[in-house]
Biopython code that builds the backbone (N, CA, C, O; Angstrom):
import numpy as np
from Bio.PDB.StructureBuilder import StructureBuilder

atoms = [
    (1, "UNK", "N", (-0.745, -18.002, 4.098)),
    (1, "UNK", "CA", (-1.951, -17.322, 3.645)),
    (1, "UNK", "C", (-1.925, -15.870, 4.125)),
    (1, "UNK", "O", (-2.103, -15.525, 5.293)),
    (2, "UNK", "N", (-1.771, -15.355, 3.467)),
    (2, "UNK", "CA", (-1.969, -13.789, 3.660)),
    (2, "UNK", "C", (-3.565, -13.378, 4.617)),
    (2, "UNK", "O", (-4.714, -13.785, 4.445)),
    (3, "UNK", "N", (-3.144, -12.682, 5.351)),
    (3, "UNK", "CA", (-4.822, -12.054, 6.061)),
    (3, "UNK", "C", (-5.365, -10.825, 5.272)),
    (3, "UNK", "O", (-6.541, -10.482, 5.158)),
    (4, "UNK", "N", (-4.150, -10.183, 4.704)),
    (4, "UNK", "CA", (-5.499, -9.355, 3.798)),
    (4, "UNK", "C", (-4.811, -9.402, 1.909)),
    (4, "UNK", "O", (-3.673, -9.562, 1.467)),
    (5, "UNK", "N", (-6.140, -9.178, 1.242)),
    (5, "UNK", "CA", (-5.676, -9.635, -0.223)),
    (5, "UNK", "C", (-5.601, -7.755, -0.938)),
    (5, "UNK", "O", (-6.423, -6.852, -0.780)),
    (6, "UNK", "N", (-4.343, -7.750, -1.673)),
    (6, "UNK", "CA", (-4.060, -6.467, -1.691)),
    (6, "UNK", "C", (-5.314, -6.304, -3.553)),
    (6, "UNK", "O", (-5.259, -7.067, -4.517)),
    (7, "UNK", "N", (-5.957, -5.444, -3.435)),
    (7, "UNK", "CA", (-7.147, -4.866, -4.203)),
    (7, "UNK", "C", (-6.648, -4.175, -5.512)),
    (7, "UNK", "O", (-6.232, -3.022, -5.625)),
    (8, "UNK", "N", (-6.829, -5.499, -6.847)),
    (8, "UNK", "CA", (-5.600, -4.802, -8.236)),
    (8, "UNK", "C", (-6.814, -4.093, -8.974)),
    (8, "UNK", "O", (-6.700, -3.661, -10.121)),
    (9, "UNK", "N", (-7.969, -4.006, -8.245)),
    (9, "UNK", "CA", (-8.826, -3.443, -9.269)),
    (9, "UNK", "C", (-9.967, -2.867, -8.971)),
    (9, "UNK", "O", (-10.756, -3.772, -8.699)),
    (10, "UNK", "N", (-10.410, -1.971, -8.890)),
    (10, "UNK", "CA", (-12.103, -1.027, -8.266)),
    (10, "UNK", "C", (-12.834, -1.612, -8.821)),
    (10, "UNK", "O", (-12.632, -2.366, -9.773)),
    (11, "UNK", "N", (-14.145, -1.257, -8.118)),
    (11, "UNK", "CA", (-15.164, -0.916, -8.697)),
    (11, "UNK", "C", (-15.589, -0.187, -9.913)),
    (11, "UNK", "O", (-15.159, 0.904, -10.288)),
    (12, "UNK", "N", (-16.418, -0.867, -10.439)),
    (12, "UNK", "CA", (-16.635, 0.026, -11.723)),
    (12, "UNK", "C", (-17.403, 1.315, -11.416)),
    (12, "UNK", "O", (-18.490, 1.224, -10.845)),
    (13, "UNK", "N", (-16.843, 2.658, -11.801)),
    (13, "UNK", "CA", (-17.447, 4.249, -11.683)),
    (13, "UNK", "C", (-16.385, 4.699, -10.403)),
    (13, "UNK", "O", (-16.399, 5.899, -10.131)),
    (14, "UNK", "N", (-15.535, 3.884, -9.659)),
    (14, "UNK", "CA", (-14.375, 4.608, -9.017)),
    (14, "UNK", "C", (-13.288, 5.421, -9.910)),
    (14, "UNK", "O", (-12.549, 4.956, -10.779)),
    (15, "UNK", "N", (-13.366, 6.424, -9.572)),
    (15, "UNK", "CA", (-12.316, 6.990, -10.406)),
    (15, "UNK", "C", (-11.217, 7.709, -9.810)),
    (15, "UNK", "O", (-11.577, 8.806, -9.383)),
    (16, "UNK", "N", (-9.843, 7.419, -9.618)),
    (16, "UNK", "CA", (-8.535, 8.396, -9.143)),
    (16, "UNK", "C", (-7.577, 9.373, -10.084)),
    (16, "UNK", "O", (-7.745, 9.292, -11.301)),
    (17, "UNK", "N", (-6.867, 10.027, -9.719)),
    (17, "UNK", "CA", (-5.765, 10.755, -10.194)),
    (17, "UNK", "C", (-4.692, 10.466, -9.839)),
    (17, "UNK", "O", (-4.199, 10.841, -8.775)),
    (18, "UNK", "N", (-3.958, 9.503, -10.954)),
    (18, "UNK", "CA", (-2.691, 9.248, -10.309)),
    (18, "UNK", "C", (-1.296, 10.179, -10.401)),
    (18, "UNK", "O", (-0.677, 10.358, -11.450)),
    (19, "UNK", "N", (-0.898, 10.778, -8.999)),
    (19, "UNK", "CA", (0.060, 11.780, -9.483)),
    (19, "UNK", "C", (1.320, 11.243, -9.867)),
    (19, "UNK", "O", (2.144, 12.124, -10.115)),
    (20, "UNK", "N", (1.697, 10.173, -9.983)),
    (20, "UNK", "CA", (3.115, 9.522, -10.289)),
    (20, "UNK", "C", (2.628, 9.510, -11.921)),
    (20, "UNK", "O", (3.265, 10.378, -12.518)),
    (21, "UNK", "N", (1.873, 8.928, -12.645)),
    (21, "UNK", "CA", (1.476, 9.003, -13.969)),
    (21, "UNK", "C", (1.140, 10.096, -14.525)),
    (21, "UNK", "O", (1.587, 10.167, -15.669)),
    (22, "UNK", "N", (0.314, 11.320, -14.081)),
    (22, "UNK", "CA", (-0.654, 12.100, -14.039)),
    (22, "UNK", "C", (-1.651, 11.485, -15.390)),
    (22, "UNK", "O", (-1.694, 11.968, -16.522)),
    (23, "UNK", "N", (-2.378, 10.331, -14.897)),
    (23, "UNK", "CA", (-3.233, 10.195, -15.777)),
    (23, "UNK", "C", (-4.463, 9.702, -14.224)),
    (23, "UNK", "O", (-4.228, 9.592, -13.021)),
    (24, "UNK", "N", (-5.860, 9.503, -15.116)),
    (24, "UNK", "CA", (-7.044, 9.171, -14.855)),
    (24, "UNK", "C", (-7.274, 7.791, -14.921)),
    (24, "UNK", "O", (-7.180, 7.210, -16.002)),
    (25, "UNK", "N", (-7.573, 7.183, -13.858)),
    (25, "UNK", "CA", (-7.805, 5.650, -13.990)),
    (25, "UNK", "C", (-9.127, 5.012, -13.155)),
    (25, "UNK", "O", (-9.487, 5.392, -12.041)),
    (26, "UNK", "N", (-9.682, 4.086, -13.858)),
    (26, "UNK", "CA", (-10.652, 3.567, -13.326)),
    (26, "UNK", "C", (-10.430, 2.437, -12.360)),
    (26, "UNK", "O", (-10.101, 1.282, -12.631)),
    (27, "UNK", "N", (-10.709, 3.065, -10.986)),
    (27, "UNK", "CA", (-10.249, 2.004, -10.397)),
    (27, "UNK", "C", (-9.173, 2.120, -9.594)),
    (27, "UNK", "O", (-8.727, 3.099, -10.193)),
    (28, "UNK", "N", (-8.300, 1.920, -8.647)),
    (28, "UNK", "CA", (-6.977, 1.909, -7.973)),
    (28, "UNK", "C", (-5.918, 1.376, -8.693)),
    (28, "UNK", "O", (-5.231, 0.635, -7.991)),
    (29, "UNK", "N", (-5.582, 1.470, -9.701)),
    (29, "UNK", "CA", (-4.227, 0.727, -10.419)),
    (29, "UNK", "C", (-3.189, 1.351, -9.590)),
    (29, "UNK", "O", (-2.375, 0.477, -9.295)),
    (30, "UNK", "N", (-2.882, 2.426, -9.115)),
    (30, "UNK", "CA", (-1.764, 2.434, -8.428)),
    (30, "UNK", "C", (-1.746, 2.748, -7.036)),
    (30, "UNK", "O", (-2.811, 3.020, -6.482)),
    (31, "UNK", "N", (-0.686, 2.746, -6.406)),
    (31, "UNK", "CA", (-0.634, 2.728, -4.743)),
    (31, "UNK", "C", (-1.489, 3.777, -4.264)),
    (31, "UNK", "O", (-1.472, 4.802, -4.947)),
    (32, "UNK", "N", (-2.245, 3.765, -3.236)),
    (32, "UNK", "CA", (-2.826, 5.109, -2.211)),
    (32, "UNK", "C", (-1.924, 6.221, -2.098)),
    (32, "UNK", "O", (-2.276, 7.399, -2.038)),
    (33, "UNK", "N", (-0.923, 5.858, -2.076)),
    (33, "UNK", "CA", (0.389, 7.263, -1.815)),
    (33, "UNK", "C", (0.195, 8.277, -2.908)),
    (33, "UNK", "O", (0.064, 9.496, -2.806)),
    (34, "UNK", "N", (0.205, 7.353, -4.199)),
    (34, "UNK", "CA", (0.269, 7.783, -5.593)),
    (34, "UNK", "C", (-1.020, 8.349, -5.920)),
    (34, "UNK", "O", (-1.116, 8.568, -7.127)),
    (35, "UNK", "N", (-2.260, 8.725, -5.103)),
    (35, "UNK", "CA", (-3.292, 9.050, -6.182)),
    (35, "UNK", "C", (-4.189, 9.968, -5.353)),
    (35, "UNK", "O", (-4.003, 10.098, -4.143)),
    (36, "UNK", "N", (-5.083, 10.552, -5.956)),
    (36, "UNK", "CA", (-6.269, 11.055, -5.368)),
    (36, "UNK", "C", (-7.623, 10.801, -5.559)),
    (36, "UNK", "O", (-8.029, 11.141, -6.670)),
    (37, "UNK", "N", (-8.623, 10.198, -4.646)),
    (37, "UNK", "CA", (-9.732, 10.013, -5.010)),
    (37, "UNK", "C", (-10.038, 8.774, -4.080)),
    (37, "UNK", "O", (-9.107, 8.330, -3.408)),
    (38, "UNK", "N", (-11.341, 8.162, -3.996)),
    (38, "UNK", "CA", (-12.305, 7.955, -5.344)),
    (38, "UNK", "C", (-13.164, 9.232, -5.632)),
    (38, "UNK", "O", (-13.658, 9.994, -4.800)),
    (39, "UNK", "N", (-13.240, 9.304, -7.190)),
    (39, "UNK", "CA", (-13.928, 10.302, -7.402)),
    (39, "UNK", "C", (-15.437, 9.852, -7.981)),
    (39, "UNK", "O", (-15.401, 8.710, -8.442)),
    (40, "UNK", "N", (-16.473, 10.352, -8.045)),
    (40, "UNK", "CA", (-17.494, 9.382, -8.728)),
    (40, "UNK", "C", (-17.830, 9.499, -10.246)),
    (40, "UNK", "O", (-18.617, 8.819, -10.905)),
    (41, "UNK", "N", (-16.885, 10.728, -10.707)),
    (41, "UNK", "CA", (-17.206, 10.605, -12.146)),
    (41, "UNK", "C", (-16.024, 10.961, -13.173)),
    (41, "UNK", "O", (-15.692, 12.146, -13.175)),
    (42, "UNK", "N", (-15.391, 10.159, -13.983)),
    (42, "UNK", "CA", (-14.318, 10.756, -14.684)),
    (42, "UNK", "C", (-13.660, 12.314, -14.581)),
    (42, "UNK", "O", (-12.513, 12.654, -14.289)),
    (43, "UNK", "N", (-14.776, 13.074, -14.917)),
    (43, "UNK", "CA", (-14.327, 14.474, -15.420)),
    (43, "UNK", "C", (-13.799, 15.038, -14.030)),
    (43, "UNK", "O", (-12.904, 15.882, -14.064)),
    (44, "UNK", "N", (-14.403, 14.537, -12.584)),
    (44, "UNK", "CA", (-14.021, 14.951, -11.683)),
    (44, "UNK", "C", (-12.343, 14.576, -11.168)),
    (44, "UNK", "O", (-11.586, 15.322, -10.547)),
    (45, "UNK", "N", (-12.103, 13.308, -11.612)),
    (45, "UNK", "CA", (-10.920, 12.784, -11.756)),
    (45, "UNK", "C", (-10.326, 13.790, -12.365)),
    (45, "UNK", "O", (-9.634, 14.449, -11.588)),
    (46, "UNK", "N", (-10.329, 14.147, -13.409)),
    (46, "UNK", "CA", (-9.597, 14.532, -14.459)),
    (46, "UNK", "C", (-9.393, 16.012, -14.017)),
    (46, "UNK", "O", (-8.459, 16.506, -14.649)),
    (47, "UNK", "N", (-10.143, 17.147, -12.861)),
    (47, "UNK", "CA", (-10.178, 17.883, -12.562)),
    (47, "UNK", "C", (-9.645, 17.868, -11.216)),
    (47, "UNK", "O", (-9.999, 18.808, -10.504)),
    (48, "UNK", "N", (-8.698, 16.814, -10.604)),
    (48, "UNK", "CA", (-8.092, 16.163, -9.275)),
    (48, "UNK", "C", (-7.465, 17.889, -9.207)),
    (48, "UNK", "O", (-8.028, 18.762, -8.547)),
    (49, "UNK", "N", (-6.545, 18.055, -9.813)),
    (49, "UNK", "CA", (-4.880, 18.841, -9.642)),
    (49, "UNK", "C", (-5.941, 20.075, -9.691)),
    (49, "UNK", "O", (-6.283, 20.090, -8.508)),
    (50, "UNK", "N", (-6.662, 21.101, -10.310)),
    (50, "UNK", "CA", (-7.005, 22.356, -10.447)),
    (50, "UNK", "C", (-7.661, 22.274, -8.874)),
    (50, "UNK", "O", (-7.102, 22.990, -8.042)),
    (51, "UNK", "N", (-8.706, 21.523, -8.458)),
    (51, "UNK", "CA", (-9.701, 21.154, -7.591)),
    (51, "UNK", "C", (-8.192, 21.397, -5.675)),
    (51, "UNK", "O", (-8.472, 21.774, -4.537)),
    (52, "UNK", "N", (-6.967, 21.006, -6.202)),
    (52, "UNK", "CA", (-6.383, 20.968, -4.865)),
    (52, "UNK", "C", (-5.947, 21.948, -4.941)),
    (52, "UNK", "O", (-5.898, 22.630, -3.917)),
    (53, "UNK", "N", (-5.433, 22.465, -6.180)),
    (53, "UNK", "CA", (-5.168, 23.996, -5.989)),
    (53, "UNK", "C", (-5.995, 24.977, -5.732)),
    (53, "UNK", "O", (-5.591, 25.962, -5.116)),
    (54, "UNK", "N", (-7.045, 24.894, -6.080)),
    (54, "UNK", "CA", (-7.957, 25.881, -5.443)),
    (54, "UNK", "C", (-7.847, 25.751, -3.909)),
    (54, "UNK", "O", (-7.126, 26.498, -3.247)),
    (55, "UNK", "N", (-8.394, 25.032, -3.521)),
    (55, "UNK", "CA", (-8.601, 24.255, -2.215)),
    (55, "UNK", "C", (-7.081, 24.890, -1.517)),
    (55, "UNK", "O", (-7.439, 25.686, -0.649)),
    (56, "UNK", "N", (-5.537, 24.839, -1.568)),
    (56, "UNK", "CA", (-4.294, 25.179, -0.938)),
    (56, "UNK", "C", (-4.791, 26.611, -0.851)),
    (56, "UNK", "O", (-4.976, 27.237, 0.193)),
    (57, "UNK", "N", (-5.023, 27.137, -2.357)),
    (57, "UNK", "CA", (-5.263, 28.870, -2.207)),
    (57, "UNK", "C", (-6.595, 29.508, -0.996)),
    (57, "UNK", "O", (-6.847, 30.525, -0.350)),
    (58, "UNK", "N", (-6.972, 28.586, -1.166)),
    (58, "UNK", "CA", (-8.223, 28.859, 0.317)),
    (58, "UNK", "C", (-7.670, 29.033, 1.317)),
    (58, "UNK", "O", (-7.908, 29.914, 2.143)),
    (59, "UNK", "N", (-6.665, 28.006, 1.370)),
    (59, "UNK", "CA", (-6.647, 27.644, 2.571)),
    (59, "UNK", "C", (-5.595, 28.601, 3.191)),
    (59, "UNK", "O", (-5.723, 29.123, 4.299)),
    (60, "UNK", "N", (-4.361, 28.804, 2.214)),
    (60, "UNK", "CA", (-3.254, 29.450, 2.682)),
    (60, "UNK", "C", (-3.902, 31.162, 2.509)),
    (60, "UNK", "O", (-3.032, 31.983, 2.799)),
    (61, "UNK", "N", (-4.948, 31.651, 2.186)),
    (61, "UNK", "CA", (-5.226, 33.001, 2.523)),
    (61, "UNK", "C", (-6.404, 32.927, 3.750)),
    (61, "UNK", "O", (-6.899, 34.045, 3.889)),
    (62, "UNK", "N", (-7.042, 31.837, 4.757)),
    (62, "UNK", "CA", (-7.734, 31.621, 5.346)),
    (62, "UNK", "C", (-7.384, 32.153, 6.470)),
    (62, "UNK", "O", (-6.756, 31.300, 7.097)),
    (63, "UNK", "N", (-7.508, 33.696, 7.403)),
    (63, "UNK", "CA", (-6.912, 33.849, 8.712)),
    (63, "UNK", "C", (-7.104, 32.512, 9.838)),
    (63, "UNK", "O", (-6.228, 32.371, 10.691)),
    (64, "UNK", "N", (-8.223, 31.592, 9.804)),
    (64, "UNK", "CA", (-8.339, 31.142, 10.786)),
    (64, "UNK", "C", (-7.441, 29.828, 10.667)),
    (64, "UNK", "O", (-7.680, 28.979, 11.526)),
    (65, "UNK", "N", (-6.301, 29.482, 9.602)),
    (65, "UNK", "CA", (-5.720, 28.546, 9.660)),
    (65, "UNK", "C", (-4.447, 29.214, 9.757)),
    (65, "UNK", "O", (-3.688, 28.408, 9.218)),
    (66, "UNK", "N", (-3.778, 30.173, 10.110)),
    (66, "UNK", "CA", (-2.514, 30.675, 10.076)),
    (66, "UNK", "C", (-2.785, 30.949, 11.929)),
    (66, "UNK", "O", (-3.709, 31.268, 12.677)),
    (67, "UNK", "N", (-1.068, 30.521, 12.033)),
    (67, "UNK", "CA", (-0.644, 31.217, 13.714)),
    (67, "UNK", "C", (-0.627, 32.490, 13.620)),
    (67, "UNK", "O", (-0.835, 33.170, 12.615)),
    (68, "UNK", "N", (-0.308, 32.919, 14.972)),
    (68, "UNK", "CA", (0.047, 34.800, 15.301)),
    (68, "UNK", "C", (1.210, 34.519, 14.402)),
    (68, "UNK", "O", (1.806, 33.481, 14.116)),
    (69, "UNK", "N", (1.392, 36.223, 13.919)),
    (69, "UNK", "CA", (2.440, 36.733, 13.087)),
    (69, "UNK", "C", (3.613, 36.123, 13.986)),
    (69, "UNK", "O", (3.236, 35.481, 14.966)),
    (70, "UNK", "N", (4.779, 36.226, 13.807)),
    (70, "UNK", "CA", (6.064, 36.169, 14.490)),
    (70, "UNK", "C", (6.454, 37.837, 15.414)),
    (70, "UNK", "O", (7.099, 38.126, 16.422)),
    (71, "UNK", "N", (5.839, 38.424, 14.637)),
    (71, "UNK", "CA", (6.295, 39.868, 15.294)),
    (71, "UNK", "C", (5.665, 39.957, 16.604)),
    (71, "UNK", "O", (6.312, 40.591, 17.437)),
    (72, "UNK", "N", (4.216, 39.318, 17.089)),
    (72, "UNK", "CA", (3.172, 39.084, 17.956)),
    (72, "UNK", "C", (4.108, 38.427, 19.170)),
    (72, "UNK", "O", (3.951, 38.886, 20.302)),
    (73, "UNK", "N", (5.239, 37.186, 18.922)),
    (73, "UNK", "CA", (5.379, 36.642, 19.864)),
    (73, "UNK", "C", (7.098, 36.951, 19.826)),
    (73, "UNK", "O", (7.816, 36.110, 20.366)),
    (74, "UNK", "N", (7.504, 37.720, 19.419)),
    (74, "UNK", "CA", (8.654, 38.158, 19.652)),
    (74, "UNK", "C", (9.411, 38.585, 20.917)),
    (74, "UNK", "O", (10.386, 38.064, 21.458)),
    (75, "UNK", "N", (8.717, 39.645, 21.232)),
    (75, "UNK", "CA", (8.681, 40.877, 21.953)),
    (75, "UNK", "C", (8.027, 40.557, 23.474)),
    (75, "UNK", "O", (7.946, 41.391, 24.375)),
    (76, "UNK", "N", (7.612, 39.254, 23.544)),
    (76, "UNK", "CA", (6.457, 38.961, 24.998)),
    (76, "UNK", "C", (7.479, 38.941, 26.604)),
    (76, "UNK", "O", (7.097, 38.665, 27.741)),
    (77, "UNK", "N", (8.567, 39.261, 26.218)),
    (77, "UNK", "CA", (9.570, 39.352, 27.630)),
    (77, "UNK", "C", (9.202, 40.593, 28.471)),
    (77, "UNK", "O", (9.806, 40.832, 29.517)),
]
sb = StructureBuilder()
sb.init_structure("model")
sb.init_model(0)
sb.init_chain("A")
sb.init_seg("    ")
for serial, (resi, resn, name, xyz) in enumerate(atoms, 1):
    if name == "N":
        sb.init_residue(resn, " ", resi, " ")
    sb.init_atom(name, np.array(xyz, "f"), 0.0, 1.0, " ", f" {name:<3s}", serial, name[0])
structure = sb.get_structure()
């Protein structure tokens, strides 16, 4: 007997982005590795990939998530 039962199907109004397919699915049809979400409404699904790219571009021009330059810790002898 298995202790946990692996989950072939959501809730109805769960919605992911699966990046191995790149399609929209209701529900978990494919692995956690493979997807993004739950989202609570289709269109938001369907807006997974623009939504992380924004989100990287934040992040990678964000000073407070970047280390000192390299030139900063070069020179400290």
């Amino acid at each position: 007997m298995a202790l946990f039962k692996k989950r072939t199907v959501g809730k109805p109004g769960e919605w992911y982005y699966c990046l191995e397919h790149k399609k929209v699915e209701e529900g978990p049809e494919c692995p956690a590795k493979d997807r993004f979400g739950p989202y609570t409404t289709r269109a938001e699904a369907e807006d997974a990939m623009r939504t992380a790219r924004e989100r990287n571009l934040q992040w990678e021009n964000d000073p407070k998530w970047h280390d000192a330059p390299a030139s900063a810790t070069e020179n400290d002898d």
